[in-house]
C-alpha positions, 0 to 999 in steps of 0.5 A, a space after each residue: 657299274 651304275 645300278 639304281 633301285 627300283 621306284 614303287 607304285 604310287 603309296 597314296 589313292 586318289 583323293 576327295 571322289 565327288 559325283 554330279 549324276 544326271 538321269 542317263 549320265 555321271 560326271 565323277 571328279 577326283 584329286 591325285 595322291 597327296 604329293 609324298 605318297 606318289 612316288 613318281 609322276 601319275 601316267 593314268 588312272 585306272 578305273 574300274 567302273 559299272 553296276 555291281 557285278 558288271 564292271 569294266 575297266 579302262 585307263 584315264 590319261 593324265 594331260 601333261 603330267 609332271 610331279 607336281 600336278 595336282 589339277 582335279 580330274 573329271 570324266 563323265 560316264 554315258 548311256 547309263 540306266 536311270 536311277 541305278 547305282 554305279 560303282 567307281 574304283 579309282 586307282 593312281 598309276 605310274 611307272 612302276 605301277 598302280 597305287 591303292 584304290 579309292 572307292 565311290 558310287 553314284 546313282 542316276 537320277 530317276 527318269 521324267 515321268 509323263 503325264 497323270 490321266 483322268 484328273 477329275 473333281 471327286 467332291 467340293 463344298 463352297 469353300 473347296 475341292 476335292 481332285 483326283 488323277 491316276 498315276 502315269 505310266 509305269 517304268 522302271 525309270 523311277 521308283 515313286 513320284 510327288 505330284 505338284 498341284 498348282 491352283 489359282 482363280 481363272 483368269 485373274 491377271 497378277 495373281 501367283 499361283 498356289 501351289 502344293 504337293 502330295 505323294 497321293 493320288 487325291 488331294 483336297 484344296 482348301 480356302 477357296 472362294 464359293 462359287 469360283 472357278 479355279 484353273 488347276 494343274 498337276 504334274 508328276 515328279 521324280 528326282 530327275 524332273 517334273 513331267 508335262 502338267 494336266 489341267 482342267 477347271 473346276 468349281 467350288 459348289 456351284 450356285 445359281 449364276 448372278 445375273 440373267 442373260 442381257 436381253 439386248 444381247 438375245 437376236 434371232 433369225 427364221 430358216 425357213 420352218 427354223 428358228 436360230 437364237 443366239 446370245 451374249 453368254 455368262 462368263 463362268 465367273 457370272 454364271 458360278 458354276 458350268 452353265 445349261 441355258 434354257 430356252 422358253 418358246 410361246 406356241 398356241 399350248 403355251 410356254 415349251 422348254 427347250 
C-alpha cells in the first residue's frame, strides 16, 4: 500500500498589496506568498472585496501557475462609487486549500465638480481686486473643493498666466497695474480633477481713459428724420475702465447730451 500525506493550504499571504484609485474604479496589485510559505502551487486567489458591510467574494485565476511564479497580480475593480473607501481581502489558495488573508483598502477619488456660478468683482483699488463666486453644485462626489484662480493682463501676447489657489469663495489679487484690465479664471478642484474654468474681465480702479476718440474715425449719415453716428471705439486698455460714450448734439437750445 502506497499512502502520502496530506499537503496544507498555503502558510504565508500575499504579499506587498498596492492601489492605483481613480474616480469610478480601482486597480489593486499584489505579490504571491514568499515561496517557502506556499506549500504547493497557488491555483487562485480568493477575494473578498467591497464597502465596509457589504462584501462580495470571487476567485482571481492564476495564469499558467507553476511553483515558482511569482509574476505580481493586478485586477481592477469597476463601477464603484466616488470618494469611498473599499475593503480588499486577499488570500492565496491551492490544492489543499486557502492561505491566511492580507488585508488593504482603497478610496476612490472624488468626482470633477462643475463650474462655480456668479463670479463677480466685489471690490478694487489701483492696485487690486477683490472677486468672488458661489460654490458648484453639491454631490456627493467630493467632500470639499480648492478653487484655482489663474490671472493675467488682457490680451498680452507671451505673458504666462498667474495663478493662485484658495478653499474660499473670494480671494483678493494683489500687485496688479492701475487702471488695467485683467482676464480671470476660476475653477473648482477635487482630488479626481479640475472642473470647467468660468471667466470674465475685471478692472483695477477704473480711471478716466487716456486718450478721446479719433475724430477722423467719427462719420455720419441721416435717415430720413434720423442721424446714425458711428466711431472707431478705445480698447479697453485705452479706455482704463468699461467705457459709456457720450454724444454731444448742437440744436437751436444749444449742446444736448445723448
Amino acid at each position: 500500500i502506497t499512502a502520502r500525506t496530506l499537503g496544507k493550504p498555503p502558510t504565508g499571504q500575499p504579499n506587498n498589496f498596492s492601489s492605483i484609485p481613480n474616480i469610478t474604479f480601482i486597480t489593486v496589485e499584489w505579490s504571491a506568498p514568499d515561496l517557502w510559505k506556499r506549500n504547493g502551487i497557488i491555483t487562485h486567489y480568493s477575494i473578498e472585496w467591497g464597502e465596509n458591510g457589504n462584501l462580495t467574494t470571487f476567485n482571481y485565476p492564476v495564469t499558467n501557475p507553476t511553483f515558482n511564479t511569482t509574476d505580481d497580480q493586478r485586477y481592477t475593480f469597476r463601477g464603484l462609487k466616488p470618494n469611498t473607501e473599499h475593503i480588499f481581502n486577499i488570500a492565496a489558495v491551492n490544492i489543499n486549500g486557502t492561505g491566511p488573508v492580507l488585508n488593504g483598502t482603497s478610496t476612490t477619488l472624488e468626482e470633477v465638480p462643475g463650474p462655480v456660478k456668479n463670479l463677480m468683482k466685489t471690490a478694487s483699488t489701483d492696485t487690486s481686486v477683490t472677486i468672488s463666486w458661489d460654490p458648484p453644485e453639491p454631490s456627493d462626489g467630493y467632500t470639499s473643493v480648492t478653487y484655482t484662480i489663474n490671472h493675467g493682463v488682457l490680451n498680452t501676447t507671451g505673458q504666462a498666466m498667474t495663478t493662485e489657489t484658495t478653499d474660499d469663495t473670494e480671494i483678493r489679487i494683489n500687485t496688479l497695474k492701475p487702471g488695467t484690465p485683467y482676464y480671470i479664471t476660476v475653477s473648482a478642484g477635487t482630488t479626481g480633477g479640475i472642473g470647467k474654468e468660468e471667466d470674465n474681465i475685471f478692472f483695477t480702479k477704473e480711471q478716466a481713459p487716456n486718450r478721446a476718440v479719433n475724430a477722423s474715425t467719427i462719420k455720419t449719415a441721416w435717415s430720413g428724420n434720423s442721424l446714425n453716428i458711428s466711431w472707431e471705439p478705445l480698447t479697453l486698455h485705452e479706455a482704463r475702465g468699461f467705457p459709456v460714450y457720450y454724444i454731444y448734439l448742437n440744436d437751436s437750445s444749444g449742446p444736448v447730451k445723448r
